[in-house]
N, C-alpha and C positions, 0 to 999 in steps of 0.2 A: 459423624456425617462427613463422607470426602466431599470434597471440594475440586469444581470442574478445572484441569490444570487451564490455564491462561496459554494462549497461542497467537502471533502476532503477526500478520505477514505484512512485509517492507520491502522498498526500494524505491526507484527513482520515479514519478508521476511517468503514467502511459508503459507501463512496462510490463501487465498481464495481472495487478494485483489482486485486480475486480474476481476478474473469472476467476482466479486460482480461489478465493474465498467462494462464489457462487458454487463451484464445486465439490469444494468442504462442503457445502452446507446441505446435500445429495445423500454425505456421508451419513451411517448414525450416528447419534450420541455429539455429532460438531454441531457446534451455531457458532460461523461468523458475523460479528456485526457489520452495517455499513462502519465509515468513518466516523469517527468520533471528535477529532482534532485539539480538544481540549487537553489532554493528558499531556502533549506536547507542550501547548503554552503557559500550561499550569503546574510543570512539572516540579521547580522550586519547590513552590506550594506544597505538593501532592507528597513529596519525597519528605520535606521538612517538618511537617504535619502528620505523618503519614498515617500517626496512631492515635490520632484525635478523633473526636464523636461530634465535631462542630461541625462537619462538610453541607450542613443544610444551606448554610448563604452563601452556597459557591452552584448551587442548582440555576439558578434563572440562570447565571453566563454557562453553562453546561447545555443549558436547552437553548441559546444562542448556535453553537455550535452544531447542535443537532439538527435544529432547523435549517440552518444552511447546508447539511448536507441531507436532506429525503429523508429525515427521521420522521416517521408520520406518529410516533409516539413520543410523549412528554415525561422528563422528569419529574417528580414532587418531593420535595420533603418527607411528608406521610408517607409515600412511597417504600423510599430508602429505609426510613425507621422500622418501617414494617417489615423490609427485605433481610435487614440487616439482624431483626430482634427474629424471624424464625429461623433463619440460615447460621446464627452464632457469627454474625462478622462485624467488622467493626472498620471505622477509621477510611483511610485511602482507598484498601483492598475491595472493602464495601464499597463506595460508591460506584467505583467501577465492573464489579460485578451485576451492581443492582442496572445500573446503563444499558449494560452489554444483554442483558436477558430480556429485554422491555419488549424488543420484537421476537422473541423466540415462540417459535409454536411448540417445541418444547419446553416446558419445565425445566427450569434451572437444576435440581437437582438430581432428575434425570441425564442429564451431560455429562460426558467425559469430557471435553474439551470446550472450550468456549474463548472466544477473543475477538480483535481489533481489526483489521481491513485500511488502518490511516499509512500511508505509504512511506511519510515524512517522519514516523513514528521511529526510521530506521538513524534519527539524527538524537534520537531521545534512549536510546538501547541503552545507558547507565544507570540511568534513572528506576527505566522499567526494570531490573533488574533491582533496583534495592526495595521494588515495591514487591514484586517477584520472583525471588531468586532461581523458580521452579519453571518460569515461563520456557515456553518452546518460541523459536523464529523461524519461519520461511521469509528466504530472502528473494525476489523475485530479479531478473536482469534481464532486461532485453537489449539490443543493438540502439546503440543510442544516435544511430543518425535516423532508426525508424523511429525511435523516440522522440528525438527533434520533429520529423516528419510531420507525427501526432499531435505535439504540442504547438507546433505553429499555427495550426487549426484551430486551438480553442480559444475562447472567449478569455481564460485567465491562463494563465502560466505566461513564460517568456515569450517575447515577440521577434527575439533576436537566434538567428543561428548558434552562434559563440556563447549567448547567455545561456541558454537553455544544454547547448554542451557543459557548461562547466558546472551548470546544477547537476548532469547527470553523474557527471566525475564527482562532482562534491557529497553527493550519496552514497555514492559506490566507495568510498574512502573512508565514511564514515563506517560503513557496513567491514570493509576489511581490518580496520580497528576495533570494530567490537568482538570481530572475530576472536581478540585475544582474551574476552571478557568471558564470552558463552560458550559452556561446556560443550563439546563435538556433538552429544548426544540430544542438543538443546537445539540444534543449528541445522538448517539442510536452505540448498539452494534450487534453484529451478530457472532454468533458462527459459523464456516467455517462447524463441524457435523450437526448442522440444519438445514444448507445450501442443505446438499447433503441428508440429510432422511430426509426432509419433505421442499422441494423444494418450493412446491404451498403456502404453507402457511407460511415459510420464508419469501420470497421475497413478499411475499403480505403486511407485516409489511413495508421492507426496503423501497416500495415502495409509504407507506402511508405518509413515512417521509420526502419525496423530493414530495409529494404532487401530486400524482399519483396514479387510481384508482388502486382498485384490480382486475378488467377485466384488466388492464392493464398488471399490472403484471402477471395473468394470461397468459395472450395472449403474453410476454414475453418468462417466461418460456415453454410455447409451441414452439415458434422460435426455442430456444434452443435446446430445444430435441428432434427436427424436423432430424434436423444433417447435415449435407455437408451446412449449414451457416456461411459464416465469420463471427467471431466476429467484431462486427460494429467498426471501430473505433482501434482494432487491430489486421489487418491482418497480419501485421507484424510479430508481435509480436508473435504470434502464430507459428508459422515457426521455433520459438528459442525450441528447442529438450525439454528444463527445462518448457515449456508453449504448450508441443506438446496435453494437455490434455484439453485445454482452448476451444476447442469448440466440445469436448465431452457431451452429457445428465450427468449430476447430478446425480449420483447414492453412493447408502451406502458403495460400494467398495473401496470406494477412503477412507475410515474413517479406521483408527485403522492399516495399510498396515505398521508399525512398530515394531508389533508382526511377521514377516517374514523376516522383513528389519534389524532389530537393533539386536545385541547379548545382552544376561541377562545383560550384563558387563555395555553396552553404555545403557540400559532401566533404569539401577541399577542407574547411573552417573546424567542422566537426569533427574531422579526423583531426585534426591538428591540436585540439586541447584535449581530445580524449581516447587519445591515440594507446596510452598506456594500459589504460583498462580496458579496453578494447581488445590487445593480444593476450592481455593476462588471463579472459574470459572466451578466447579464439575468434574474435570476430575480425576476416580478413581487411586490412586495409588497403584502398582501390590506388592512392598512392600515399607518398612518404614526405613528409613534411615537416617542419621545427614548430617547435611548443613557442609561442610567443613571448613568454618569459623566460627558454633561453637566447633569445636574442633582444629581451629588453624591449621589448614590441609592449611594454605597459599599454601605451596614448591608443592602437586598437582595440584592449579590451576597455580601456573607460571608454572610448565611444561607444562599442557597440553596450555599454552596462547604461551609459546615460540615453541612450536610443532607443533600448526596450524601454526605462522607467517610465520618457517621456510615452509611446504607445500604451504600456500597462493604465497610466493616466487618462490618455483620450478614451478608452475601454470603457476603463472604471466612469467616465463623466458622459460617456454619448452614449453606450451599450451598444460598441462597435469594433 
């Protein structure tokens, strides 16, 4: 019996990961799940264990998890045993396959590919790797002052210009260091701008990569920009105000919406901590500025680190 290869797409929160999974999931034989977020926190666990047959008392914090992100389906124990005892799997691999299939309108073992959609999953690439040595990644990147942009708006993530830059660089960092871990063949990137100005022939690459024609992909992104289509797989999700744009057509609008959104000041800050990965990836910088740790400028980033925390806090305590 094969076994659907594991596929993971990553990078920095707001950076196209959603839709690059909704899309997969257009394709045949893909099911991406929503988020999952536990493999990340649990990854000790998941890695140290990995060929144990105990993972039943790690389900209720799994459906923790799941409920926070729009999983409208549940874990069980009985479940897993049962997934695990006709599929032949066992241990780590099992639970996480048994997870990833719960919302699939496909059959598990009708899939060629099947995986993850947790963005942050890209700071955990070692791990997944000793659970999957075979997994594939899509790494997603987009311009991280429209990033910033994005995240300023939402209810969680950073509330700070400079914080939410340095999360972005702190991704992106993690991702070019794994780079020396994941086979070439294992690895493809995707730019979230060429995603939305050249749709057909974006998604025709992403698509060659999980082993999927390019009439496919084609006939994908037509779904998509048909319009009044649920995204397969997150109708949920879609519902959440921060993802109200997830089954909107692909257009060049969505690119650059940070030249109206950000003042000089927050464009000025963003380019300045994430300035390097920024050229590494061609996104022009409007101007040129010093990284504040070569000038010893610590006392700005712990303010603005203890000015988001304080915000994240009033958040999390007024739901504001």
């Amino acid at each position: 019996m094969s076994t659907p290869q594991p596929l993971f797409i990553v990078g920095s929160g707001r950076s196209g990961t959603t839709i690059a999974a909704a899309l997969l999931n257009l394709l045949p034989g893909v099911f991406i799940s929503k988020e999952t977020g536990f493999l990340g926190a649990k990854q000790c666990e998941l890695v140290w264990h990995r060929k144990s047959d105990n993972f039943e008392s790690m389900i209720p914090e799994v459906n923790i998890w799941l409920a926070a992100n729009d999983w409208q389906q549940q874990a069980t124990a009985a479940g897993l045993q049962e997934f695990c005892d006709r599929h032949q799997l066992s241990g780590a691999r099992g639970l996480l396959h048994y997870v990833w299939q719960l919302e699939s309108e496909t059959p598990w073992d009708q899939l060629t590919m099947v995986g993850d959609n947790t963005p942050l999953y890209v700071m955990a690439i070692p791990a997944v790797l000793e659970l999957f040595p075979d997994a594939k990644f899509i790494h997603m990147v987009r311009d991280p002052r429209d990033v910033v942009c994005s995240m300023l708006n939402m209810r969680f993530g950073a509330c700070e210009a400079v914080t939410a830059a340095m999360e972005w660089h702190q991704t992106l960092g993690c991702w070019l260091l794994a780079e020396r871990l994941i086979p070439e063949s294992q690895r493809l990137e995707c730019r979230y701008e060429d995603l939305c100005t050249s749709p057909e022939a974006t998604f025709a690459r992403v698509a060659s990569f999980v082993g999927a024609t390019a009439e496919a992909a084609g006939e994908a992104i037509r779904l998509h920009a048909a319009g009044g289509r649920k995204p397969k797989g997150f109708e949920a999700v879609a519902q959440r105000s921060h993802h109200r744009r997830l089954a909107e057509p692909l257009s060049p609008a969505r690119v650059g919406r940070f030249r109206k959104d950000l003042s000089k000041k927050q464009i000025r800050q963003v380019e300045s901590i994430a300035q390097y990965g920024m050229q590494a990836y061609g996104y022009a910088l409007d101007t040129r500025s010093l990284h504040p740790l070569i000038i010893e400028d610590r006392l700005s980033l712990l303010k603005a680190s203890v000015h988001d925390l304080l915000n994240r806090m009033r958040q999390r305590l007024w739901g504001r």
